[in-house]
C-alpha positions as CSV (number, residue, x, y, z in Angstrom):
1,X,0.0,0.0,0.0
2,X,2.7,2.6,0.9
3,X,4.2,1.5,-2.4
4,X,1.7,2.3,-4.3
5,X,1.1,5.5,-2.3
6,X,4.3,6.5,-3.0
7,X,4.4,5.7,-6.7
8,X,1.2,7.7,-7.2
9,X,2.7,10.7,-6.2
10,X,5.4,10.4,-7.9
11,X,3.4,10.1,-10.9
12,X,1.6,13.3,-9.9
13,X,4.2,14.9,-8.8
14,X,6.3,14.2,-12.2
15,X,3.4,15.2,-14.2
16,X,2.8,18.6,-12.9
17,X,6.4,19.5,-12.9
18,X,6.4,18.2,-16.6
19,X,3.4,20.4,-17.6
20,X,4.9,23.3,-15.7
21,X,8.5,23.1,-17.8
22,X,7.1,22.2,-21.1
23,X,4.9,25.8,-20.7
24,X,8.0,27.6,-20.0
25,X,9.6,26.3,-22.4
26,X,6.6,27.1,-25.0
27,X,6.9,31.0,-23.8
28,X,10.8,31.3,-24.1
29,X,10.3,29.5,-27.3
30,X,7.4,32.3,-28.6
31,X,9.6,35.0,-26.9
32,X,13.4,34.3,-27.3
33,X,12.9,35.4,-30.6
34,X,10.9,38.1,-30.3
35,X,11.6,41.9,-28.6
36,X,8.1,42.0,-26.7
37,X,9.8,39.3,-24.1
38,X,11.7,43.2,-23.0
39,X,7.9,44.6,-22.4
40,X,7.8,44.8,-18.9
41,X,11.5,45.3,-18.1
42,X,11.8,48.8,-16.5
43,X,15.4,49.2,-17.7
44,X,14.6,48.3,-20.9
45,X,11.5,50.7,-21.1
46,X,14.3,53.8,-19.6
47,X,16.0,53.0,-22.8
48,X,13.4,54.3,-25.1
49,X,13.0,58.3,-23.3
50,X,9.6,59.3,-24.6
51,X,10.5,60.4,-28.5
52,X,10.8,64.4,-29.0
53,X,8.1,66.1,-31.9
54,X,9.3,66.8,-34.8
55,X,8.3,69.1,-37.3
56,X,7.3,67.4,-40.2
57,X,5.3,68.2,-43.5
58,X,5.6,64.8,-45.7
59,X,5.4,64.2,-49.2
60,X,3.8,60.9,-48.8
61,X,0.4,59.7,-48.8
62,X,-1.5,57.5,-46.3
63,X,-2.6,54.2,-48.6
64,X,-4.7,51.3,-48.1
65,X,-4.1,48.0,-49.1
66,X,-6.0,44.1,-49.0
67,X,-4.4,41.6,-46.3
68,X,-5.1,37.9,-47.2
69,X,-7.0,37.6,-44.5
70,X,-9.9,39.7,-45.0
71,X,-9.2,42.9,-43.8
72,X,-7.4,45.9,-44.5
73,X,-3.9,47.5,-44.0
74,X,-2.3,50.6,-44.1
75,X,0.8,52.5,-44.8
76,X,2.4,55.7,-45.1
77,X,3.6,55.6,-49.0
78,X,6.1,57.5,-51.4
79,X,5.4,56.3,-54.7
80,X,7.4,57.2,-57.7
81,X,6.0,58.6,-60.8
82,X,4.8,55.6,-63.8
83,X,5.3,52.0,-63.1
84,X,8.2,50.2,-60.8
85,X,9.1,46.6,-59.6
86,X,11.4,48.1,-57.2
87,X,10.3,48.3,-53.1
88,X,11.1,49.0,-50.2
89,X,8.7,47.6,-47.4
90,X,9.5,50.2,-43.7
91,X,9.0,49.0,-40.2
92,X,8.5,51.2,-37.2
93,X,9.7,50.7,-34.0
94,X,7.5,49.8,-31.0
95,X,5.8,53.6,-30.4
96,X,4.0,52.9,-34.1
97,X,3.7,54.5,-37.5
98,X,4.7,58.2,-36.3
99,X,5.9,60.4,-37.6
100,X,9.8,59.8,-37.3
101,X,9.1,57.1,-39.1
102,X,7.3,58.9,-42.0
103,X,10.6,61.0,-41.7
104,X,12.8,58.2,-42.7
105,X,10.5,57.2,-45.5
106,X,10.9,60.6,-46.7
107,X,14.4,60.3,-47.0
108,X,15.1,56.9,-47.8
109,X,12.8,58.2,-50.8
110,X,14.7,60.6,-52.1
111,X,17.9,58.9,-51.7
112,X,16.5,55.8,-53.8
113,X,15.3,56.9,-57.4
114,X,12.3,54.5,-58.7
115,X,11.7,52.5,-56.0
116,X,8.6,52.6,-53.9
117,X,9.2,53.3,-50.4
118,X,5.8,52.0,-48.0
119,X,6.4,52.3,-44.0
120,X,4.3,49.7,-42.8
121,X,1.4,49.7,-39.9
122,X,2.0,46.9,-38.1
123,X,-0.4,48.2,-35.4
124,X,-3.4,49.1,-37.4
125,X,-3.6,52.4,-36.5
126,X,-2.4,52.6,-32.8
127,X,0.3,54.8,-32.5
128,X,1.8,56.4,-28.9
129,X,4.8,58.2,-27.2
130,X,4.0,56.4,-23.6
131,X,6.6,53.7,-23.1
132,X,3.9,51.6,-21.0
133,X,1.7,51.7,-23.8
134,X,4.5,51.5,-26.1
135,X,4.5,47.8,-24.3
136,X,1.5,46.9,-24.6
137,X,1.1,47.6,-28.4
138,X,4.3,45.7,-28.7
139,X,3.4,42.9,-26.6
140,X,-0.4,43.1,-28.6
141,X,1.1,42.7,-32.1
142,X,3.7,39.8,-30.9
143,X,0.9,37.4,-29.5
144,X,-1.0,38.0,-33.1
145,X,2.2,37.2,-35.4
146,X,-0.2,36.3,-38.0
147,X,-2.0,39.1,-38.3
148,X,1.7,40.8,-39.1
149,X,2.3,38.7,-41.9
150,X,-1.1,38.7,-43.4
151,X,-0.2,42.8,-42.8
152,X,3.4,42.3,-44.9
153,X,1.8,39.7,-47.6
154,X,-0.5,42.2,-48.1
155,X,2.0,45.0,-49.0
156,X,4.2,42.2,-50.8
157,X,0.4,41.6,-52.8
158,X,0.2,44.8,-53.6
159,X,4.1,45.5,-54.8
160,X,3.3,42.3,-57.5
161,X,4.9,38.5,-58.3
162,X,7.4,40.4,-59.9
163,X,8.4,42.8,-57.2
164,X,12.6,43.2,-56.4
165,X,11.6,43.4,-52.3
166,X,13.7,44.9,-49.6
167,X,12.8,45.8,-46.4
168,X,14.1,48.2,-43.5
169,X,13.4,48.6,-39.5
170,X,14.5,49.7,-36.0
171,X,14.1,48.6,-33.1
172,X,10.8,46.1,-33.1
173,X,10.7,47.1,-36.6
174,X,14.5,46.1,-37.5
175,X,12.7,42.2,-36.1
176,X,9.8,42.9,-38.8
177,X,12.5,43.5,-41.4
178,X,14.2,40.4,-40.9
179,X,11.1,38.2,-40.7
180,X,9.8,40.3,-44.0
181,X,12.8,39.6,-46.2
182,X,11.9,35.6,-45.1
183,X,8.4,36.0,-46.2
184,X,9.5,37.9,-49.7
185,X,11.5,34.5,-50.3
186,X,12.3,34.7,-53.9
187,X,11.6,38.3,-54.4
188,X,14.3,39.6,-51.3
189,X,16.4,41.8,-53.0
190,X,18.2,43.4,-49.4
191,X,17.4,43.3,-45.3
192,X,18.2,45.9,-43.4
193,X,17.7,45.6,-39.6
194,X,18.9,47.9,-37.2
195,X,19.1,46.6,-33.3
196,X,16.2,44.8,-33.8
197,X,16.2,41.1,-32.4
198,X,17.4,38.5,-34.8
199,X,15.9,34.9,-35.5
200,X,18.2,32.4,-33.8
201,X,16.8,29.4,-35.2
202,X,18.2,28.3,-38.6
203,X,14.5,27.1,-39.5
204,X,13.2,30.6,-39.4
205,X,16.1,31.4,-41.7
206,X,15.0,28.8,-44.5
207,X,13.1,31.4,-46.9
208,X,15.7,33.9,-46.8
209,X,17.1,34.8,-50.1
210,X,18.3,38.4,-49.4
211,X,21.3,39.3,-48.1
212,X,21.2,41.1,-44.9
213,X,22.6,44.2,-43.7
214,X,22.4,43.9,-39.5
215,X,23.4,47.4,-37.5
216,X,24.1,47.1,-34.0
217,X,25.5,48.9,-30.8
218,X,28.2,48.0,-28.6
219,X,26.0,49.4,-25.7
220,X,23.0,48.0,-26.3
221,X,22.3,45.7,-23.0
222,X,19.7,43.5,-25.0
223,X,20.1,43.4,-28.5
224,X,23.6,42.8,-27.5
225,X,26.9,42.4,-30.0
226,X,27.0,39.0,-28.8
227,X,23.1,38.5,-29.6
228,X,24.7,39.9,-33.2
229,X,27.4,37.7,-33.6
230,X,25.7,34.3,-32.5
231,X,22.9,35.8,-35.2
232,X,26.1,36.1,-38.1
233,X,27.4,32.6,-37.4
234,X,24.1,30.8,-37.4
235,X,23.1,32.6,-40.9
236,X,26.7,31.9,-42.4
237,X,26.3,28.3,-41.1
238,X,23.0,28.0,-43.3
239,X,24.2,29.6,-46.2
240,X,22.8,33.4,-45.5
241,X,24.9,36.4,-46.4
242,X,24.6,38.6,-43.2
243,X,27.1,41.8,-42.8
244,X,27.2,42.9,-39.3
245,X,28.3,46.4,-38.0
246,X,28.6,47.2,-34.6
247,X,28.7,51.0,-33.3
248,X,30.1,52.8,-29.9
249,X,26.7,53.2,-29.2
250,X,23.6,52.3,-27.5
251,X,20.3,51.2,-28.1
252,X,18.0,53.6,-30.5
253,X,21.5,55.7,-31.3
254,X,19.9,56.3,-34.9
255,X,16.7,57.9,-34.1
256,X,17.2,61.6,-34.5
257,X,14.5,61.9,-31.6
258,X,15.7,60.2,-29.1
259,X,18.0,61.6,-26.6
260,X,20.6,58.5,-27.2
261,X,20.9,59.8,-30.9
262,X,24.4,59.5,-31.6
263,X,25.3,61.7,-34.5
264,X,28.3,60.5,-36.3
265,X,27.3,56.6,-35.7
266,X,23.8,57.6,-37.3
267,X,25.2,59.1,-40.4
268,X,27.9,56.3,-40.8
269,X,24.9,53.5,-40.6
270,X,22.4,55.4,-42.7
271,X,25.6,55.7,-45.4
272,X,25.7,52.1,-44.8
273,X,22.2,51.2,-45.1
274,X,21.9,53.6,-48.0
275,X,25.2,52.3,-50.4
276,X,23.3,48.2,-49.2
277,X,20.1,49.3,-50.6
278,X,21.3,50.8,-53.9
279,X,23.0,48.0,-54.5
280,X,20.3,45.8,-54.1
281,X,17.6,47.9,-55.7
């Protein structure tokens, strides 16, 4: 009797502890890869100081677009003048589509002759300069990952089969870009991603046909160079092209409206970014 007393427990014992790891696991799995797992993180929410205005009068449009699954999409859009298969598919970082963001559309725009330039709203219209609900939104879009890519495969729709596809971000959006340039597949001509949080399972990587351009900062405490590196070695070890640049800096260093903005290490990435995506558009 005690035997079987004891075995029962054991058995219940076992099982609950099984159940509790194998849901740990799952969330580390849906986080690890994945920038909304930094949410709650006080620290990490002090490195993103609430984003300054900015005066700015753009010469894009607001555009809507079909998502596959039965909704619609939106995005701020610079569209050059007659027909073009070249794109270049924005993402934001975790305030939303504002209008720093539209900024760097602008001037990726003008810097690129005859290419399309759409910053994507990942957030369907929710936008904020509170870094709680900055969290929240983030957290929000994470947990509905396929609503993200019906958002992209939409814009990819709309660009055409015969689109040359690259794709740009920061932060949350330098993620996006990553995970973009996978779902363009064939049609990735270029990935840019700056600190954002990289893949770091080689199965993620298998659509990946662009090379990619990764900007990071030796300060960051979460995106961190070694977070970079690990990313490099897995890519190279699957056959991906991956470029990795590493600035004196810290997290958000190329956002003119932060208060981390770092100048010289902005305009030496941006050159960077810039000289990648003419070559590949």
């Amino acid at each position: 009797m005690l035997k079987k007393t004891f075995f029962a427990l054991f058995i219940l014992v076992f099982g609950l502890t099984a159940c509790n790891n194998s849901t740990n696991s799952g969330e580390e799995g849906a986080n690890s890869e994945d920038m909304s797992q930094f949410a709650d993180d006080e620290n990490f929410k002090e490195k993103h100081e609430m984003p300054e205005q900015i005066d700015f009068d753009g010469k894009g449009e607001t555009m809507e677009f079909d998502t596959p699954d039965g909704q619609k999409a939106s995005a701020y859009a610079i569209l050059p003048e007659g027909e073009t298969n070249k794109y270049l598919l924005v993402f934001h970082e975790w305030w939303g589509l504002n209008d720093q963001i539209r900024q760097e559309a602008d001037r990726l725009s003008s810097e690129l002759d005859g290419v399309a330039v759409m910053a994507i709203d990942l957030y369907d219209g929710e936008v904020t300069d509170d870094r709680d609900k900055a969290g929240a939104l983030m957290q929000g879009a994470s947990k509905k990952e396929s609503r993200l890519q019906s958002i992209i495969k939409g814009a990819m729709n709309y660009a055409g089969p015969d689109a040359e596809i690259a794709t740009i971000g920061w932060c949350f959006g330098g993620g996006w870009s990553l995970k973009a340039s996978v779902l363009a597949a064939e049609q990735g001509a270029g990935c840019v991603m700056y600190y954002g949080m990289p893949v770091q399972e080689a199965k993620a990587l298998q659509g990946l046909k662009a090379d990619v351009l990764g900007i990071f900062a030796s300060q960051d405490a979460y995106i961190t160079p070694e977070v970079a590196n690990n990313f490099k070695e897995l890519a190279e070890n699957n056959g991906k092209n991956v470029e990795i640049h590493i600035f004196d800096a810290d997290h958000a260093f190329a956002n003119p409206s932060s208060p981390r903005y770092v100048e010289e290490a902005a305009q030496k990435a941006n050159e960077l970014a810039l000289e990648f995506l003419k070559e590949k558009l």
